[in-house]
N, C-alpha and C positions, 0 to 999 in steps of 0.2 A: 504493500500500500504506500510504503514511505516511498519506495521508487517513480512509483506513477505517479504519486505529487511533486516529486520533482523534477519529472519529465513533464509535466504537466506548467509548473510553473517555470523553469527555464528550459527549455528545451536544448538548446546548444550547448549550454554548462555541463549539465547531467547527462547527455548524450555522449559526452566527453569522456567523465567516469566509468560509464558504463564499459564502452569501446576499449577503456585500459583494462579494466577487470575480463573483459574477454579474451584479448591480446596475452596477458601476461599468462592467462589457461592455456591457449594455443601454446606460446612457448613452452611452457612448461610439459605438454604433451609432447612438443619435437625432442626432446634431450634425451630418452630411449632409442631414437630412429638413426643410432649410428652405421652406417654402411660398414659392412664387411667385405672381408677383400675378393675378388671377382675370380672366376678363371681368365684365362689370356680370352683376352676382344678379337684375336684375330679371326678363329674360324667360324665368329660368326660374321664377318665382315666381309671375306674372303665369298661365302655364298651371296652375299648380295652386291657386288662390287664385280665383273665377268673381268680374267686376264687381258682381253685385247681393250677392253677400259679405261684399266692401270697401265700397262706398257702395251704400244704399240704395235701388232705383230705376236704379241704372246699370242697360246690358244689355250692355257691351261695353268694352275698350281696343283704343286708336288704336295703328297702329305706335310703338316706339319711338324716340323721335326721335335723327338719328346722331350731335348734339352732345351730347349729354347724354345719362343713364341715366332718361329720365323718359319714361311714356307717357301721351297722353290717356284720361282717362275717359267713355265715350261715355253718349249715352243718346237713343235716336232719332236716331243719328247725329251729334248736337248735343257737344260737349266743354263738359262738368261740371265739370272740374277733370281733376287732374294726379295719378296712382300714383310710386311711388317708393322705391326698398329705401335703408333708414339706411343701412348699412354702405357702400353703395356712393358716399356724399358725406362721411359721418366717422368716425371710431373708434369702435367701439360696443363695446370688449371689456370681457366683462363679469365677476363673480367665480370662470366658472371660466377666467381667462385667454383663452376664443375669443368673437370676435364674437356679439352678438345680432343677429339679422334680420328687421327689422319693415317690416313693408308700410304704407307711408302713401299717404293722400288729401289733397289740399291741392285747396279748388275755388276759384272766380276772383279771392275777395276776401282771399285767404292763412289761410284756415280752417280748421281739418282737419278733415274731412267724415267720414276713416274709414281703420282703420287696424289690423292684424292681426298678431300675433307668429305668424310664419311658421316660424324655424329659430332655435335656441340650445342651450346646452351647461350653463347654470345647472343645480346637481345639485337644488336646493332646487324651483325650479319644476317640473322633470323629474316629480320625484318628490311632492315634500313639500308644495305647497301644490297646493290643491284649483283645477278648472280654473274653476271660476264666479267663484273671487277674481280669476282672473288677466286674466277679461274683462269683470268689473266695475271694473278698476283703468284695464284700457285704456278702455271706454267713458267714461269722466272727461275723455279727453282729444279727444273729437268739440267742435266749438266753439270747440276752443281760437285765439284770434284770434293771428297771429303779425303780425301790424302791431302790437298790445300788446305782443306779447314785445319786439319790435325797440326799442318805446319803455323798456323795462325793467319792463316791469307783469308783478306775481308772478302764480304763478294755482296755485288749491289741488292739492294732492298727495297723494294718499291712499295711504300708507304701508302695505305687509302685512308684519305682523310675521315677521320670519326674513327676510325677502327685501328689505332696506332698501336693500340695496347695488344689488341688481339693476334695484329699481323707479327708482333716484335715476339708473343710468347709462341705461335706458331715456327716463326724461324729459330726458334732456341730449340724448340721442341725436336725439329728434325735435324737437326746439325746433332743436337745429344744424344738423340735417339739413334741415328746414322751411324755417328762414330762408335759407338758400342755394339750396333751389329755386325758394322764393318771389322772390329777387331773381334770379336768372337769367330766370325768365319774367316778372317782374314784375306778379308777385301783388298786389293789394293797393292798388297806388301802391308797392312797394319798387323801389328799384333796385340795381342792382348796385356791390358796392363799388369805388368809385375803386384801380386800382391806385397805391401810392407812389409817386409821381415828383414830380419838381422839388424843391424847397428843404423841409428841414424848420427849424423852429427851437428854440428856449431862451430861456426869459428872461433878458433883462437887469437884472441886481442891477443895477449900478449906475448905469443910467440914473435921473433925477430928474424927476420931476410938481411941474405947478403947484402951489402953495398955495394960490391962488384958487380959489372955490366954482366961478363963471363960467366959466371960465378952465378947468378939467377937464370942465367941460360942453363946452364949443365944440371942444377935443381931444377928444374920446371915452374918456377916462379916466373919467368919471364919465356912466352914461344912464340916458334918465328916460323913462319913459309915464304922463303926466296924459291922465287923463277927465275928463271935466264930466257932470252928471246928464243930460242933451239927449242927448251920444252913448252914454250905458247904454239909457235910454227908445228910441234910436233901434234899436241892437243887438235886444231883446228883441220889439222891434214886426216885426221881420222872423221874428222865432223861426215855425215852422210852428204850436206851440201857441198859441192866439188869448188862452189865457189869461195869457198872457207880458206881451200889452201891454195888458191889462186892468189890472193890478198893478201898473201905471207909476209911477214914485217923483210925488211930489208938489213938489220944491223946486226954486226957480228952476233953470230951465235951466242958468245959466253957474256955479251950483252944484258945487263941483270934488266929484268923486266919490271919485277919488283921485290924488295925486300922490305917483307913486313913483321912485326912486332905488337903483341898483344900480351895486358896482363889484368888482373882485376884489384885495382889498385885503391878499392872501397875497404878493402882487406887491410887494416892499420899496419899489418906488419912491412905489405908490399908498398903500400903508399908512402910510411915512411923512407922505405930506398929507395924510390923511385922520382918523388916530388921531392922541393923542399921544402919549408918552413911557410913560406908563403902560400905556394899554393896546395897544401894540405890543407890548412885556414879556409882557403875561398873554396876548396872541395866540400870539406864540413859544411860550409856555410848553403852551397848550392843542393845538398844533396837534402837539408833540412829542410829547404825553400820547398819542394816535392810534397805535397799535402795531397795527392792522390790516391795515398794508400789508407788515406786514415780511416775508412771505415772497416776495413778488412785487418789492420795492424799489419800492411806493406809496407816497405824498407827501399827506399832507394841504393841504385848503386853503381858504382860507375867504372869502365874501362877503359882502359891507355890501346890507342893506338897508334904507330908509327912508322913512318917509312919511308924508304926511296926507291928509285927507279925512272922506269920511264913512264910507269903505269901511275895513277892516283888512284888509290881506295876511295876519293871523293868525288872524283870526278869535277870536271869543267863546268857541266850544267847543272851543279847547285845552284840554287841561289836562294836567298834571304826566306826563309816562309816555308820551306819545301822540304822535302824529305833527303836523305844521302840513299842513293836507289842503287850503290856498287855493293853496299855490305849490311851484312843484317847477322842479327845473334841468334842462335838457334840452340834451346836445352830441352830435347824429349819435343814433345807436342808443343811446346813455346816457342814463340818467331818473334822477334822484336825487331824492328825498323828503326831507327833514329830520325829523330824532326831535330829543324833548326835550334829549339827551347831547348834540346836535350844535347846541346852542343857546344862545346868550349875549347878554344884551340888554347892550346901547353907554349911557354916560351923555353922552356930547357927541362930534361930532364937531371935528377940530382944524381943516379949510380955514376958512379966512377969510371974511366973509359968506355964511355957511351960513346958509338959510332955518331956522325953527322947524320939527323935526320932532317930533311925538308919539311916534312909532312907530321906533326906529333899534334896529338889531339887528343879530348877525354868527350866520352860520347856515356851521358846518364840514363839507367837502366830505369826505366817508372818503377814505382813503389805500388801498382795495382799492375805489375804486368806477372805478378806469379813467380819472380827468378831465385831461383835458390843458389846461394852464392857458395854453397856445400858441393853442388853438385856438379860434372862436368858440364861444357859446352863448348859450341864450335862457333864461330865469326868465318862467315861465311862469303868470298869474295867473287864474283861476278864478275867477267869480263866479256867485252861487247868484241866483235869486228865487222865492221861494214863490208857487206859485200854486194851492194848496189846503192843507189840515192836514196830509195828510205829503206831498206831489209838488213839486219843485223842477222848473224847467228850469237849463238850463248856459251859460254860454257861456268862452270864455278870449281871453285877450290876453297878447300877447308883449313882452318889453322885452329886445330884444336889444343883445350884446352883443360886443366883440369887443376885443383889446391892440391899442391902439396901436403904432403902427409903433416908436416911440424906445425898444419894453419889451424886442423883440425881436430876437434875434440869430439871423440864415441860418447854416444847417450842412448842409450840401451831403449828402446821404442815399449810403450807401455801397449801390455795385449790386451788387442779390443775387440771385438766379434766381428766376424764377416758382413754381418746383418745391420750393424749399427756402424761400420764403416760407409754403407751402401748407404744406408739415410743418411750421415753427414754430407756426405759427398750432395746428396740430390738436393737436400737442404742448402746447402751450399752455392750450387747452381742457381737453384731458385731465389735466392739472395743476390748474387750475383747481377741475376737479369733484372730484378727492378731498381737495382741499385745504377745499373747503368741507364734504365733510365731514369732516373732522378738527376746524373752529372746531365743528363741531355738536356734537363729542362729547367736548368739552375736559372736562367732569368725569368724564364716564367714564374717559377717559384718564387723570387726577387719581387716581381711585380703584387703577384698576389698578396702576401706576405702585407708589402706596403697597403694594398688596400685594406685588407681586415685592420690592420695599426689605427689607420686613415677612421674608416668607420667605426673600433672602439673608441676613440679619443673622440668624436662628435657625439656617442651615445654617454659617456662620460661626462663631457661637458655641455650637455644641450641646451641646459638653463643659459649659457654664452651663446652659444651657437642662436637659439631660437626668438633671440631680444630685436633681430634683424629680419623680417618677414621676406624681404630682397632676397639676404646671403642664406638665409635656408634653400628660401625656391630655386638660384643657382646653383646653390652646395650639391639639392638632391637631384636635380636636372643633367648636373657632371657629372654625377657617381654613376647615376643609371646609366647613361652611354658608356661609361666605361665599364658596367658589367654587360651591358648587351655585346660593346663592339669586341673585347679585349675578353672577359672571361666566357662569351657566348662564341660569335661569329669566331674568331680568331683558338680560343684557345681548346675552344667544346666543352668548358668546366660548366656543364648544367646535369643537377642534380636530380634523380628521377627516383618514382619508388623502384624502379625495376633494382637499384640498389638493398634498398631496404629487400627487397626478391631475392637479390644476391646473399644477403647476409642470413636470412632466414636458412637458405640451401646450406648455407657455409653449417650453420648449426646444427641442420641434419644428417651431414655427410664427414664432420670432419672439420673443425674451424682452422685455421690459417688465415697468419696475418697477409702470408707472402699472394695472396690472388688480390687484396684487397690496397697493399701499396703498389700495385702496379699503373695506377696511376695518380700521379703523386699532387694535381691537381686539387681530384674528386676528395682523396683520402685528407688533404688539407682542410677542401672547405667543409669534408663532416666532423673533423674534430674541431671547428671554428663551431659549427653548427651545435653539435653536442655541448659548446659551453655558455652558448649563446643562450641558449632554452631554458641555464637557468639563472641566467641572469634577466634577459628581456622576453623569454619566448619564443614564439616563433617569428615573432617579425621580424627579427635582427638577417634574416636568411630572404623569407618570402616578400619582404618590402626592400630591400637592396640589395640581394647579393642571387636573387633567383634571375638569369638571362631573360626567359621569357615575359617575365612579371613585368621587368623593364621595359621589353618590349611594347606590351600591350598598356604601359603606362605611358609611355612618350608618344604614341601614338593615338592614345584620348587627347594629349596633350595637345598634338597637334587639330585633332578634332574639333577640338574648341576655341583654338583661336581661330581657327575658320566659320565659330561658333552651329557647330555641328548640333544638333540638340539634345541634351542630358536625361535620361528616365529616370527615374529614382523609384525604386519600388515599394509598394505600400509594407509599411514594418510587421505586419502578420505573416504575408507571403515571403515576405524577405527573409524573418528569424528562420522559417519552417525551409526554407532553400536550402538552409544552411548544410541540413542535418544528408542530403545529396551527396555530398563528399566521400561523408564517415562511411556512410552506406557501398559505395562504390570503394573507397581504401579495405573495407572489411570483406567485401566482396573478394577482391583482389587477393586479402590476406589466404583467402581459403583455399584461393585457387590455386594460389602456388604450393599448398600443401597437399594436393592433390598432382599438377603437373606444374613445375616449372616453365616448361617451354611454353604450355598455355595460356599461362599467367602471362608471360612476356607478350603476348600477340595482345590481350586483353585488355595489358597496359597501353595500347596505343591509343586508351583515353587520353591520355597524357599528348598534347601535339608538337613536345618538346624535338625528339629529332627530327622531325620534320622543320619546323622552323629555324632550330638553335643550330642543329649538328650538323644537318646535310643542305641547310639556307634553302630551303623550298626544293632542290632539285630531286624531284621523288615523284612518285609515280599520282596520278590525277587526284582520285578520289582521298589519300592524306594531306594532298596540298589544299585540295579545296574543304578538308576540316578545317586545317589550321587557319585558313581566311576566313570562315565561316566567325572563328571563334574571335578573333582579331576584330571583323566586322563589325559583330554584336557590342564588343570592347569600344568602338567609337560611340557609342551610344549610352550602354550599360557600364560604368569605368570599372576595371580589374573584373567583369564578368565569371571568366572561367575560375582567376582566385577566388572565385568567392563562394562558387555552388559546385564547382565539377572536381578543382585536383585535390587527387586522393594523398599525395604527397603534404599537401597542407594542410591535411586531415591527420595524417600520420606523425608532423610533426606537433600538430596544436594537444596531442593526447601527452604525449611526456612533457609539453611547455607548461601544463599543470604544476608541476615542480617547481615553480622558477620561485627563487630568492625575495624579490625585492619589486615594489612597484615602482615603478618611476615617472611615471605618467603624472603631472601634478593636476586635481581637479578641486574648484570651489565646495562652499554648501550648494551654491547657486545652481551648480552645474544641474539641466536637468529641469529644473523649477526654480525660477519659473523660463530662465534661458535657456534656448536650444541651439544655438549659434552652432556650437560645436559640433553637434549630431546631424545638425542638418548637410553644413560643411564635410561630413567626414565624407572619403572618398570612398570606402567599403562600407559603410553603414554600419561599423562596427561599437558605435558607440549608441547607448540605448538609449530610450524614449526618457526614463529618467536619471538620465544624464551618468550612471557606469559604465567604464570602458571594458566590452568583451575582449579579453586575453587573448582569446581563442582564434577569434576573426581581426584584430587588430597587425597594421601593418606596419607600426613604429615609425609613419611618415612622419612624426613632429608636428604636424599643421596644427593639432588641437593646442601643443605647446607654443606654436606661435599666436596662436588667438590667446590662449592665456596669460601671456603677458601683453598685448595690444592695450593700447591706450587709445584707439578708437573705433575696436568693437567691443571687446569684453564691457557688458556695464561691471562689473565688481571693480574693475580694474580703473574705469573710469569713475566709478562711484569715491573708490577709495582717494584717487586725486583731488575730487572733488573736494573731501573733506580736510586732505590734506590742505590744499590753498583757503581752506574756511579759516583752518588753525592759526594758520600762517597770518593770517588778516585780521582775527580777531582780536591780538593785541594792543593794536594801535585804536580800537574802538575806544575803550576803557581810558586811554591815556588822554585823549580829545574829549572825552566827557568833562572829567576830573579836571580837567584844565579851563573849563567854561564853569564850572558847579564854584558855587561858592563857599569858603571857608567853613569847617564846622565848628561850632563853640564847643564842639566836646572831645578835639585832638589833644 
């Protein structure tokens, strides 16, 4: 009884309530619904996916083989290459929190021959991007050599706008996935990684190196690969291209081609006999400068190279900005390239009878590129000859390298199971990969960053802010464009429930944080969101920082200086609108706990990617929702905020929570003035003069009337009495100065 009197006497408040107490039962019925682990996806995938599909030419797959989740791909009975589901070798969850499922091809030389998105939960692919993109994005990735990947060779990525997050955990997913199959069958020439065992080690600081040039040569502290012009001429002459050895250098044979020199001089012991005083100093200094590794606890570090000859390990076409494309470092599955920032020419070496070198240089190792300065590696040189106006042939040469035994210190490897070796590892990866994108989007991050500062400091100080009815109405006119142009159109940070969709799933299958920082935007502005709710509610989000909201705000705006004509709807039908949303949010809730994927299609109440993500370019009947609703918004102001999104329904139930009122209101407010209520632009302010939590949009206007000195009457009432005060003393003093003497002072 008590309920229905209060759904009876506020409807939107206690709608509220209720909708929480529903919610928090659902949750609490999903935290039983944890997924257990699956068999391998492939053979069911394999029957619905035909060979000449996936690759080209195939007619047919091999049984599955019982080690592994990998079948052959046949053709003429012959094996082609190797089928394979991502998800069933690494993590592939994607931004809606569940796995993506992609059928790959890898054929005998670690290639990917072909490859199909099979199953996934992405609401943007599902729906929002068109299918020819999405198999134009996969076709990119036929070719792709994973013996380059393994060496660290990048290879181009063709990005579809709104779907950046999906497309980056797809390309992680088959490159991880690839290489792991590729070295279990040994694809390629890869082989399988050594499992950890025996000794690992550490550097020894304090062990100490020759000072002799000699004398570090014969220790392995210091190694060298000299050519002569005889064994380049002899190299090129075996080249298959005849024109190789057409193009034969011309200078004596014993002609040195190059003599080179390499050490790893990050090693204090080598650095101290190799540098001096000086430039140890600025080495330290430089290698500390490297702030790349800090999220991972990477080390920078750095190698000596140097030489003469006739050859340059730098080459002529450096220049300023660019890469050095003669030599690159290579340890295991690590490639490292050197950029200009990672480069610093040497004015002398310190060992003692040091040859003349031309060429001495220190080239710094990144502190996130994985390099173990324990372990060996090779620098690897490259040399070109022209053998037409643009056609080079190649060839390379190794100068390997490895710490001396006196650098190093044995540390006995603590045993840790096969199984939790295998989860660190994927864990790892998957850390990894949002981490790298977050370096990708450090100014985005910058920008936004500044805006929430921006907006807590006006929600802070609004009593200042709101004394100016001018500098409000500019203040909130700027913000909004810049969440429409910059976190909308430009960056795609608009917030949707298919989130809250996402999180729910997360719950049920398995939470992780790693699918949900994968876009480091979204995941910013829900924890702005989350703290926002309890301090302001939800307005602090759906009156500033929502794209759409802005949208169809600046676009009344524009309405009405055109003076478009305003509705305002009668406050029976209005309050009872309200309750539209919750209806449609809890709808929604249910449905995802039924199917995710059909939750997603259902959300397309919501006309956020249409408008915000993909700027109208989308198929007829979504674009003419979204102008539908826009439309109605030149009329009706915040329309669809106000009756339809279920996401402002979903935040207004936990905004119940919030802390602190801050909204200042009169006795007056209400009764007998309505100034406020009538003015408000969502009607969120009631007939007797309370401001609903729930439906408020934290625009300020009611705080700029509240302080107005020529609308508020209290406000003008109060001045009123103030200049009465003010005046009244001089009455009494003009009296008594006319009034005559009293005989009784």
């Amino acid at each position: 009884m008590q309920l229905a009197h209060d759904l009876t006497a506020d409807p939107s408040r206690k709608t509220a309530r209720l909708l929480a107490a529903l919610l928090a039962m659902l949750l609490l019925a999903l935290l039983p619904l944890r997924a257990m682990a699956d068999d391998p996806l492939l053979p069911r995938f394999l029957a619905e996916v035909p060979a000449a599909t996936l690759v080209p030419g195939a007619d047919a797959y091999g049984p599955v083989r019982a080690d592994t989740a990998v079948a052959p791909v046949l053709r003429g009975g012959e094996t082609i290459g190797w089928a394979f589901i991502t998800s069933d070798f690494v993590g592939t969850t994607g931004y809606s929190g569940k796995p993506i499922h992609i059928l790959v091809a890898l054929d005998t030389e670690a290639r990917v021959s072909g490859l199909k998105l099979v199953k996934h939960s992405e609401p943007i692919v599902l729906i929002g991007i068109p299918q020819s993109k999405i198999e134009a994005m996969l076709a990119d990735f036929v070719g792709l050599d994973l013996v380059a990947a393994a060496g660290g060779a990048e290879h181009p990525l063709k990005i579809i706008s709104g779907a950046t997050v999906t497309v980056m955990v797809i390309d992680d997913s088959v490159v991880r996935a690839g290489l792991r199959v590729a070295r279990m069958l040994g694809l390629g020439g890869l082989t399988a990684e050594a499992a950890t065992s025996g000794p690992r080690y550490t550097i020894n600081t304090d062990a100490v190196a020759a000072p002799d040039w000699l004398a570090l040569l014969g220790d392995g502290s210091l190694r060298r690969l000299s050519l002569d012009v005889a064994q380049i001429n002899a190299t090129f002459a075996a080249d298959p291209d005849p024109r190789a050895a057409a193009r034969a250098l011309t200078d004596p044979p014993e002609t040195t081609f190059i003599d080179m020199y390499a050490s790893l001089v990050s090693i204090p012991g080598l650095g101290n006999a190799l540098l001096d005083a000086r430039e140890r100093a600025n080495l330290t200094q430089w290698l500390a400068e490297d702030k790349r590794g800090a999220e991972t606890g990477g080390t920078a570090h750095a190698i000596l190279v140097a030489a003469r000859g006739l050859y340059s390990f730098k080459g002529s076409g450096y220049v300023r900005g660019g890469i050095f494309d003669r030599i690159q470092l290579i340890q295991g599955d690590l490639s490292v390239r050197f950029h200009d920032r990672d480069h610093r020419r040497l004015g002398e070496i310190a060992a003692t009878a040091a040859p003349a070198l031309p060429e001495m240089d220190l080239f710094r190792i990144p502190a996130d590129s994985g390099f173990d300065p324990t372990q060996p590696w090779r620098l690897q040189l490259l040399i070109s000859r022209d053998v037409a106006a643009r056609d080079k042939v190649f060839t390379t040469f190794d100068l390997g390298w490895q710490p001396p035994a006196q650098f190093l210190n044995a540390v006995a490897p603590a045993a840790t199971p096969a199984a939790a070796s295998a989860s660190d590892a994927e864990g790892a990866a998957k850390s990894a990969l949002w981490k790298r994108i977050w370096q990708g989007k450090k100014l985005q991050i910058g920008a936004v960053s500044v805006m929430l500062a921006v907006l807590t400091a006006a929600f802070f100080f609004q009593n200042y802010l709101t004394r100016s009815a001018a500098l409000t109405f500019w203040f909130r006119i700027g913000y909004l464009s810049a969440t429409l142009v910059f976190l909308g159109w430009y960056a795609n940070a608009q917030l949707s429930i298919v989130n809250l969709m996402a999180l729910t799933g997360a719950l049920a299958t398995g939470f992780s944080w790693d699918a949900f920082l994968m876009d480091p935007l979204t995941f910013i502005l829900w924890f702005s969101v989350a703290a926002a709710l309890l301090f302001w509610g939800r307005g602090a989000y759906c009156g500033w920082l929502c794209p759409f909201g802005a949208l169809q705000e600046l676009t009344n705006r524009i309405a009405k200086f055109f003076r478009v004509p305003q509705w305002q709807l009668p406050w029976g039908l209005h309050e009872r609108l309200w309750a539209v949303k919750y209806m449609i949010f809890l709808g929604l809730f249910g449905a995802t706990l039924v199917s995710i994927e059909q939750a997603e299609h259902l959300a397309e109440v919501e006309p956020f990617k249409t408008a915000i993500v993909l700027k109208f370019a989308r198929a007829w009947p979504f674009t003419l929702y979204a102008l539908v609703l826009l439309g109605i918004g030149l009329f009706v102001e915040r329309f669809y905020c106000r009756y339809l999104c279920p996401l402002g329904a979903a935040l207004a139930i936990p905004a119940r929570m919030r802390m602190f009122d801050w909204l200042k209101r009169y006795r007056d407010c209400g009764n007998p003035c309505r100034t406020c209520a009538n003015e408000c632009m969502v009607q969120a302010i009631h007939p007797t003069g309370e401001i609903n939590p729930n439906e408020c949009l934290n625009c300020l206007h009611c705080q700029v009337q509240y302080q107005s000195k020529t609308i508020c009457p209290v406000v003008i009432r109060q001045l009123k009495r103030r200049e009465a005060v003010a005046a009244a003393p001089s009455q009494p003093v003009e009296a008594k100065a006319r009034a005559p003497k009293s005989t009784h002072s």
